[in-house]
C-alpha positions as CSV (number, residue, x, y, z in Angstrom):
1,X,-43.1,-7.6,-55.1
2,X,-40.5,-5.3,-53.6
3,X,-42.5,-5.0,-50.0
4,X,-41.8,-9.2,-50.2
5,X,-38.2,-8.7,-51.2
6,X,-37.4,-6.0,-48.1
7,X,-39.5,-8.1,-45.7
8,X,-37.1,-11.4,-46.8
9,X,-34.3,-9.5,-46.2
10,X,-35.0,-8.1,-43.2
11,X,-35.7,-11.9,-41.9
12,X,-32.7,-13.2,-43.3
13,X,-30.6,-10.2,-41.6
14,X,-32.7,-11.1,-37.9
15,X,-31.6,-14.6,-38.8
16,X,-27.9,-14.2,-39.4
17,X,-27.6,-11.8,-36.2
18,X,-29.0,-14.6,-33.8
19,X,-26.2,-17.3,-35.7
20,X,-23.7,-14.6,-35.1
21,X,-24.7,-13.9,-31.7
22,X,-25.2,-17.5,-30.9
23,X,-22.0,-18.0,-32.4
24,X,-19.9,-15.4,-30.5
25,X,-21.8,-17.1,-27.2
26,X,-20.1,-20.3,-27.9
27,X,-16.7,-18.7,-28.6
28,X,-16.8,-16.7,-25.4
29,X,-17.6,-19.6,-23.2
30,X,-15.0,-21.7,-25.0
31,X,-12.1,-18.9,-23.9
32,X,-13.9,-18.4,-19.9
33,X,-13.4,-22.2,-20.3
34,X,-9.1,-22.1,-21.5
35,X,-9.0,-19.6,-18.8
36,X,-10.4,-21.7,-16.1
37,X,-8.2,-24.3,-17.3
38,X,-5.3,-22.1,-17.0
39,X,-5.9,-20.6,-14.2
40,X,-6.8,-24.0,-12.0
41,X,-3.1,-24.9,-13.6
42,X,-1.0,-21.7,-12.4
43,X,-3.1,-21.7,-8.7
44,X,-1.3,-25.9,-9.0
45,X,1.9,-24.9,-10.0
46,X,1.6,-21.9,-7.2
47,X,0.7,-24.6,-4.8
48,X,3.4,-26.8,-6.0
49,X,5.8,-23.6,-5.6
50,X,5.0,-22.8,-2.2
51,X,5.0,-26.3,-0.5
52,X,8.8,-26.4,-2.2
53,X,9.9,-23.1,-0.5
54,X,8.0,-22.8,2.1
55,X,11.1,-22.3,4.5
56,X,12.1,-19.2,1.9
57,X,8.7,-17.5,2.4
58,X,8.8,-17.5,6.2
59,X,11.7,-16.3,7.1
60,X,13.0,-14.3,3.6
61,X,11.1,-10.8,3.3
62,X,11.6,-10.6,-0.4
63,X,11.5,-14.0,-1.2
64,X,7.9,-13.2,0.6
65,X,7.1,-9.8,-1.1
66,X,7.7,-11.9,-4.5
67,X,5.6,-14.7,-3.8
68,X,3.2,-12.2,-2.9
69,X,3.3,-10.4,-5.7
70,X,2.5,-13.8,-7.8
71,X,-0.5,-14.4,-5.7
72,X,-1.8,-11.3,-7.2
73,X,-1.0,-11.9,-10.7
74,X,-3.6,-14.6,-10.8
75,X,-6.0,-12.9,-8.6
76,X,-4.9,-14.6,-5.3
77,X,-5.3,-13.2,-2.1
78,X,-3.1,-15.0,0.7
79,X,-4.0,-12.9,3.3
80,X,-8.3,-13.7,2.5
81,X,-8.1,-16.6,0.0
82,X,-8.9,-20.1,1.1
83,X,-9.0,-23.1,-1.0
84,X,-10.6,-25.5,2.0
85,X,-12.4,-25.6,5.2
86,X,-9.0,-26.3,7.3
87,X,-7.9,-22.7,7.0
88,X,-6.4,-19.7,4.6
89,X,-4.1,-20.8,1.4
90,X,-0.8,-19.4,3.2
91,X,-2.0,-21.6,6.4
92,X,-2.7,-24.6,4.2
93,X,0.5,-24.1,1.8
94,X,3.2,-23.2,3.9
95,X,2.3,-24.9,7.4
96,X,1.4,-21.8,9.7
97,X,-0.7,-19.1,9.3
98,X,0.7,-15.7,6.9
99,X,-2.5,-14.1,8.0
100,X,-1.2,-14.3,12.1
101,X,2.4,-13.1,11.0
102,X,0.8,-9.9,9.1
103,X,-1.6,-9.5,12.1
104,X,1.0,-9.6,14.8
105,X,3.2,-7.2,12.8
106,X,0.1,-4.9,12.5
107,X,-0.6,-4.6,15.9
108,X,2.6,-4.0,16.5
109,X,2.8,-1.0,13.4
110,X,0.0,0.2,15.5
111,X,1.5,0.2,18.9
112,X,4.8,2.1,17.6
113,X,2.2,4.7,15.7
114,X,0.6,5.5,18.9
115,X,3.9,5.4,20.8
116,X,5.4,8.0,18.6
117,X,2.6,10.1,17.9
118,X,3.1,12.8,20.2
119,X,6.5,13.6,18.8
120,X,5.6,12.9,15.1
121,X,2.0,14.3,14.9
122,X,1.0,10.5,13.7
123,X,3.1,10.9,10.3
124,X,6.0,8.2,10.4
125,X,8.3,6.9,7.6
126,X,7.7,3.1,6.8
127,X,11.4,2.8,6.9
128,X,11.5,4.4,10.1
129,X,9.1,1.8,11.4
130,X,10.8,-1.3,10.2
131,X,14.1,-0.3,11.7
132,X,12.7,0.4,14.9
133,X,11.0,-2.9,15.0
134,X,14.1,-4.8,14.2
135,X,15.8,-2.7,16.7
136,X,13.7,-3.7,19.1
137,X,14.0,-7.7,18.6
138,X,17.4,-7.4,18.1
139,X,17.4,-6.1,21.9
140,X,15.0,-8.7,23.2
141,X,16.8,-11.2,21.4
142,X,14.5,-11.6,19.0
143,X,14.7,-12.5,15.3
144,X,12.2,-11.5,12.8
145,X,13.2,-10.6,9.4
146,X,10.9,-8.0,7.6
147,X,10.9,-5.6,4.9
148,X,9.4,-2.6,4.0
149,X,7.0,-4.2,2.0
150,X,5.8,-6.3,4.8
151,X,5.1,-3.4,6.8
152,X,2.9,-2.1,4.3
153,X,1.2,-5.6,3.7
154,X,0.1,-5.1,7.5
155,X,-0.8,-1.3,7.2
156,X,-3.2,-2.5,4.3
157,X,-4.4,-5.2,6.1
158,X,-5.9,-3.1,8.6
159,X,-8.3,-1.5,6.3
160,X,-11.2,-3.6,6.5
161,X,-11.3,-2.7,10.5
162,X,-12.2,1.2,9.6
163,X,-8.5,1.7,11.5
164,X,-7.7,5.1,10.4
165,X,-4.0,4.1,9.2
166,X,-3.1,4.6,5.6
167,X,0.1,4.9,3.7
168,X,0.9,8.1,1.9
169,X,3.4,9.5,-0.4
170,X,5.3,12.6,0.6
171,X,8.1,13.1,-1.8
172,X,10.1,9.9,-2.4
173,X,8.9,8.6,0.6
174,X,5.8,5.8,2.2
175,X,4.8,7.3,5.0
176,X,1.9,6.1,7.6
177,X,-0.4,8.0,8.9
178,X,-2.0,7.1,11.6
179,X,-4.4,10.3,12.4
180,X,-7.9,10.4,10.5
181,X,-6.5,14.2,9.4
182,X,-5.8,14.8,5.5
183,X,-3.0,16.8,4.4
184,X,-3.6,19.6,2.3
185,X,-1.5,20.3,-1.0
186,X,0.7,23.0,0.4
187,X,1.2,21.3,3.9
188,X,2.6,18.2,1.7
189,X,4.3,20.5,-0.8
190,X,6.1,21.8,2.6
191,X,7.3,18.3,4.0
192,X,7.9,17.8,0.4
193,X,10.9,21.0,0.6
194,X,11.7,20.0,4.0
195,X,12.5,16.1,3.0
196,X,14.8,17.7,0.7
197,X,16.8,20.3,2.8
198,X,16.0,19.1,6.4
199,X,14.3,22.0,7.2
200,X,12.2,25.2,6.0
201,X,11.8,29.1,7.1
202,X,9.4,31.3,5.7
203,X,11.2,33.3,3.4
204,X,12.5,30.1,1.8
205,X,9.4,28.9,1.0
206,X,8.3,32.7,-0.1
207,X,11.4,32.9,-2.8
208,X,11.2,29.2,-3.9
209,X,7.3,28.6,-4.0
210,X,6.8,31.9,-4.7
211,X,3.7,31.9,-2.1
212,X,3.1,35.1,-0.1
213,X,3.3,35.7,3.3
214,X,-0.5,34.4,4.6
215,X,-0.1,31.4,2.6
216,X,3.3,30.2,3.8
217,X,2.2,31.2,7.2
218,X,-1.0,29.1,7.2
219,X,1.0,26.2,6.1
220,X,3.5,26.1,8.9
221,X,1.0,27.2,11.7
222,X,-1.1,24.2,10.8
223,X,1.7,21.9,10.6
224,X,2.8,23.3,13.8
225,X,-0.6,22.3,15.5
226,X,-0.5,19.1,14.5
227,X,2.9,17.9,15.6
228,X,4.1,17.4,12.2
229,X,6.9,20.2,12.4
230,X,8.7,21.1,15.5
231,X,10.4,24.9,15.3
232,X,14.0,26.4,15.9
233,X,13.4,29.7,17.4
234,X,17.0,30.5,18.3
235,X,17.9,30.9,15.3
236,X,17.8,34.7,13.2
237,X,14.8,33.5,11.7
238,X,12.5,31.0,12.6
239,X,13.3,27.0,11.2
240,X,10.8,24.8,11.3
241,X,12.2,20.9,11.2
242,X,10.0,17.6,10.7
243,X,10.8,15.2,13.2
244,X,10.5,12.4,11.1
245,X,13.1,13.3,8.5
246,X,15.3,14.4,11.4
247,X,15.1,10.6,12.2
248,X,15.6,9.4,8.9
249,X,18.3,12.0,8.0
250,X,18.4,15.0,5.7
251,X,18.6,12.9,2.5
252,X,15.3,12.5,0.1
């Protein structure tokens, strides 16, 4: 009698799992389903948004960052997303073709890398790049309107081609690099101290960083190689400067 009792019960338990499982199956798809729904309704009120300010998006850098930004919020890529056969979402929504604008301001990121290289060692502020681009048009008589934000939207679109240009962090500051080379921690610890005060000399960055002598030495000898510090030796002890914080200025 109790081997039937335990064997009931364990066929009522197998029972009540499948109801619950079949159950929670039904309850999932139901929310994928509200999702859908909501989703296919934001992606139509997006659309709706970007025929109606089409004109802002072009030519206003943070009206285009922002619109951007809720592209992404529902998992929308404007620079890859397409919604028909005619061409990408931007193309489709907002008359021409986001993924030309981000392409022709790539190749141009590119071009100013490579221009500057020598001088930089292929380490340049984002700012730096954006005002030299306007610079530029506004000397040709041209008239685009970017932002920083755009100029990383292009560095990021390069990725898929394998490029070698990526965006880094030194300090407060987006910098692109546009050399395969990775920094090390001290060699970014010492653009770090050199963002802040313009420029280092070994026995600063022995009392503050409390590094010895081989270490600091290292450091500045491979930034030296590279380009990426240029050095004062007229004064009583060498100073080694960054070009591109010379170009930006001495504040962080």
């Amino acid at each position: 009698m109790q081997k039937g009792v335990g064997l009931g019960a364990l066929t009522r338990n197998t029972k009540a799992s499948q109801i619950y499982a079949s159950h929670g199956e039904r309850i999932q798809k139901a929310h994928l389903e509200e999702l859908a729904t909501q989703l296919n309704v934001f992606q139509a009120v997006l659309q709706e948004f970007a025929r109606r300010h089409a004109k802002d998006i072009r030519s206003n850098p943070t009206f285009r960052a922002e619109f951007a930004q809720m592209c992404s919020a529902i998992g929308v890529d404007p620079l890859t997303s397409s919604s028909s056969k005619k061409g990408s979402f931007w193309a489709e929504m907002l008359g021409t073709s986001m993924n030309d604008f981000y392409f022709e301001l790539a190749v141009r990121v590119v071009e100013l890398c490579r221009a500057t290289r020598e001088g930089n060692g292929g380490l340049i502020a984002v700012a730096e790049v954006r005002d030299r681009i306007m610079k530029k048009d506004e000397r040709t008589g041209g008239s685009s309107n970017i932002s920083e934000d755009d100029i990383l939207r292009a560095v990021e679109s390069l990725k898929p081609l394998g490029s070698g240009f990526s965006v880094i962090a030194i300090g407060r500051r987006q910098m692109i690099r546009s050399v395969p080379k990775e920094l090390n921690t001290d060699q970014s610890t010492v653009l770090e101290v050199i963002q802040v005060l313009g420029f280092v000399t070994p026995s600063m960055l022995r009392a503050n960083l409390t590094w010895d002598r081989a270490r600091v030495q290292t450091a500045l000898e491979d930034l030296l190689s590279d380009s990426l510090v240029w050095v004062d030796d007229q004064a009583d002890e060498n100073e080694y400067w960054s070009p591109t914080f010379i170009s930006q200025g001495l504040q962080p």
